[in-house]
C-alpha distance (Angstrom), angle and dihedral (degrees) to the residues before:
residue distance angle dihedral
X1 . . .
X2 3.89 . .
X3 3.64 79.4 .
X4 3.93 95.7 67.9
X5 4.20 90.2 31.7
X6 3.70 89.4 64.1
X7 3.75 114.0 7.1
X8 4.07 95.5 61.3
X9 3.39 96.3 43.9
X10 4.22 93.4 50.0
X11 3.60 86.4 42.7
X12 3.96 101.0 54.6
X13 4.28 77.1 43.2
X14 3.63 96.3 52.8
X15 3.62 85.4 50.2
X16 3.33 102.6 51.7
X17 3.90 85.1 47.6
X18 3.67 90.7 -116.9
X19 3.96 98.4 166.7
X20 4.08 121.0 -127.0
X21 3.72 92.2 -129.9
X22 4.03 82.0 57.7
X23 3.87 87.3 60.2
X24 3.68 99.8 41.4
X25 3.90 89.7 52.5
X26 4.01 87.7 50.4
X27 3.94 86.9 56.7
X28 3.40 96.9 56.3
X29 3.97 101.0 41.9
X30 4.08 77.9 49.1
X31 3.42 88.9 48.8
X32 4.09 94.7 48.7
X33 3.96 91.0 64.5
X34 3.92 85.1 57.5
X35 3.58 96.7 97.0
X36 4.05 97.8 29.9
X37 3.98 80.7 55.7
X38 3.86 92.6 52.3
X39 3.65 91.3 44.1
X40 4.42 96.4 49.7
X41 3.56 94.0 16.8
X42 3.40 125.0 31.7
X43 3.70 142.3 -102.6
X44 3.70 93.2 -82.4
X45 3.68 93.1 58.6
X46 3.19 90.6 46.0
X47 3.98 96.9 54.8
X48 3.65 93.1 52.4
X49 3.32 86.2 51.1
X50 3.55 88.9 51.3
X51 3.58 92.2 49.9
X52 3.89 93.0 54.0
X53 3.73 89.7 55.0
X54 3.69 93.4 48.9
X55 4.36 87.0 49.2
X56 3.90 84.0 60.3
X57 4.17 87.7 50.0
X58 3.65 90.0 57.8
X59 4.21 94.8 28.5
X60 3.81 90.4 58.2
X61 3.81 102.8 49.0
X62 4.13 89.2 46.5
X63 4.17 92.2 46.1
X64 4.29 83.1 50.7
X65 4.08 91.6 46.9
X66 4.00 84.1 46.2
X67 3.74 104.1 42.0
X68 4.12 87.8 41.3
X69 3.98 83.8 -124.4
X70 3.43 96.7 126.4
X71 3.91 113.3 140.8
X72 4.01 138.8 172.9
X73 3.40 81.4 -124.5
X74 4.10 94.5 57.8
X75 3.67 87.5 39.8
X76 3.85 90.1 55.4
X77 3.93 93.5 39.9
X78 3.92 85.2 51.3
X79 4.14 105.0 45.2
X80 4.61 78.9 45.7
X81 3.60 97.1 52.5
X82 4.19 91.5 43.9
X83 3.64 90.4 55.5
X84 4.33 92.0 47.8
X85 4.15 79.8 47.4
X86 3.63 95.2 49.2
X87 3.70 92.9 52.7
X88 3.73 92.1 43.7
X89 3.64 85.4 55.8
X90 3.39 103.1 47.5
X91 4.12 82.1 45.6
X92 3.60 87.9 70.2
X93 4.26 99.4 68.3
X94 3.94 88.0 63.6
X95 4.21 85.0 65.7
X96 3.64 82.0 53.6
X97 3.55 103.8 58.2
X98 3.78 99.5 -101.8
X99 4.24 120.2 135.7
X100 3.70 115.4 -86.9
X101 3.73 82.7 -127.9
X102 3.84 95.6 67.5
X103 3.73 92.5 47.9
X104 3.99 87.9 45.8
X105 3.98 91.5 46.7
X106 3.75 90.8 40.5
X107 4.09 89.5 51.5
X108 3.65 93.8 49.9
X109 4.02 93.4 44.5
X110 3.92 85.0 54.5
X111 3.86 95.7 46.8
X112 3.77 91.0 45.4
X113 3.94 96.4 48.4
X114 4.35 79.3 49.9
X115 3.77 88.3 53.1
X116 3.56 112.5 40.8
X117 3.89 81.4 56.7
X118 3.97 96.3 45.5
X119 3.72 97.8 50.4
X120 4.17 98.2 38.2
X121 3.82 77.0 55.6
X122 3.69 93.4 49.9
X123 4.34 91.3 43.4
X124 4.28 76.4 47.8
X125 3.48 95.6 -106.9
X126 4.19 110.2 152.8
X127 3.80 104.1 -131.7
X128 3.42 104.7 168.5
X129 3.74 111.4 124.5
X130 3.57 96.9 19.3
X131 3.77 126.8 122.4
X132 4.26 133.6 38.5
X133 3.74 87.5 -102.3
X134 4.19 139.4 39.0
X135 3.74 128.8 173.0
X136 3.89 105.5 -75.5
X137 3.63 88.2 50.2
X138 3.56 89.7 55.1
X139 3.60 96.3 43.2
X140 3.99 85.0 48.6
X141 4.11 86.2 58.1
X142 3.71 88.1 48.5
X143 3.61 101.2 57.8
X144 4.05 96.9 39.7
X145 3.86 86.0 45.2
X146 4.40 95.2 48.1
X147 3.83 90.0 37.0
X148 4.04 87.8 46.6
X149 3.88 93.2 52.9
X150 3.81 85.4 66.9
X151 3.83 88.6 66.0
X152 3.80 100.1 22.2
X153 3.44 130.1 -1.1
X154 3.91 103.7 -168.5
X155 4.24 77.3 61.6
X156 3.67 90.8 53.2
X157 4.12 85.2 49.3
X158 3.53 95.0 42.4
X159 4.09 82.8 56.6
X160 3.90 96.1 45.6
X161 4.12 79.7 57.4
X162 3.01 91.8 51.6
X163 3.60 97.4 53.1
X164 3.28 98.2 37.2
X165 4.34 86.8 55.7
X166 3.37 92.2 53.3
X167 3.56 95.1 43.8
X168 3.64 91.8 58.3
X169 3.78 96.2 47.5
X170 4.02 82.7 50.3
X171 3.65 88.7 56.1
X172 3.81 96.8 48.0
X173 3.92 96.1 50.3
X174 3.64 80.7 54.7
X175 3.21 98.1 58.7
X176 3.99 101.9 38.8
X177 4.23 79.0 49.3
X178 3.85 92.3 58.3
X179 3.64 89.2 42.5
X180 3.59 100.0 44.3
X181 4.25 83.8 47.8
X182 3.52 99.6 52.5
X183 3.76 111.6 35.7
């Protein structure tokens, strides 16, 4: 099944030498009407908008692997423009009522989860596998929690917690694995 929802489509794109960094820039301008669509729409909107975005995440990396155009370059384009969608993401709960804190603590948890990975990498540290939580589990939490808040929003906060929990126990097993690694 996920086979056919994303392997078709980056085929017939590969094909018709659509390029990956196309894909990854249509996430993000998708994901750049998130908050405008929580704002005048609604939080549903917005999480199927949210959704699409996220399709392009996993679309572009697949049409790369297919098209043998994968680049550090696309790889660094990609990882930049997930962390401007995250924020814009997390942007959204503000336009449903939710504390400026949460969204702020929420951002930072994302960023950090993104960081302890990129600079274990970068000391050559494998990270792969490591942590409770990565980004499409995240960006699963996001759009139950901002299509929740249209039907309750102390379940959308009770999400965010969630999240945000698990986010920070992602970050500290990162952390003891990097230390455990290189001492």
């Amino acid at each position: 099944m996920a086979k056919k929802f994303v392997g078709l489509p980056a085929k017939a794109l590969a094909s018709a030498n659509v390029h990956p960094n196309v894909l990854t820039i249509t996430g993000l301008i998708l994901s750049l009407f998130v908050p405008l669509s929580t704002y005048y729409f609604g939080p549903i909107i917005a999480s199927i908008l949210i959704l699409a975005s996220a399709y392009f995440d996993v679309l572009d990396g697949e049409v790369a692997r297919i098209s043998g155009k994968k680049s550090l370059f696309g790889a660094f384009l990609d990882s930049t423009m997930d962390r401007i969608e995250d924020a814009l993401y997390s942007i959204s709960f503000i336009f449903v009522g939710l504390s400026p804190f949460i969204v702020i603590v929420l951002i930072i948890s994302s960023y950090l989860i993104s960081y302890t990975r990129a600079r274990a990498e970068a000391l050559g540290v494998k990270m792969e596998g490591i942590g409770v939580i990565e980004r499409a589990e995240r960006i699963i939490l996001i759009i139950v929690a901002l299509a929740t808040s249209s039907i309750n929003i102390y379940i959308s906060i009770l999400i965010l917690i969630l999240l945000i929990g698990l986010s920070i126990v992602t970050i500290i097993q990162r952390i003891v694995h990097v230390y455990k690694t290189l001492r």
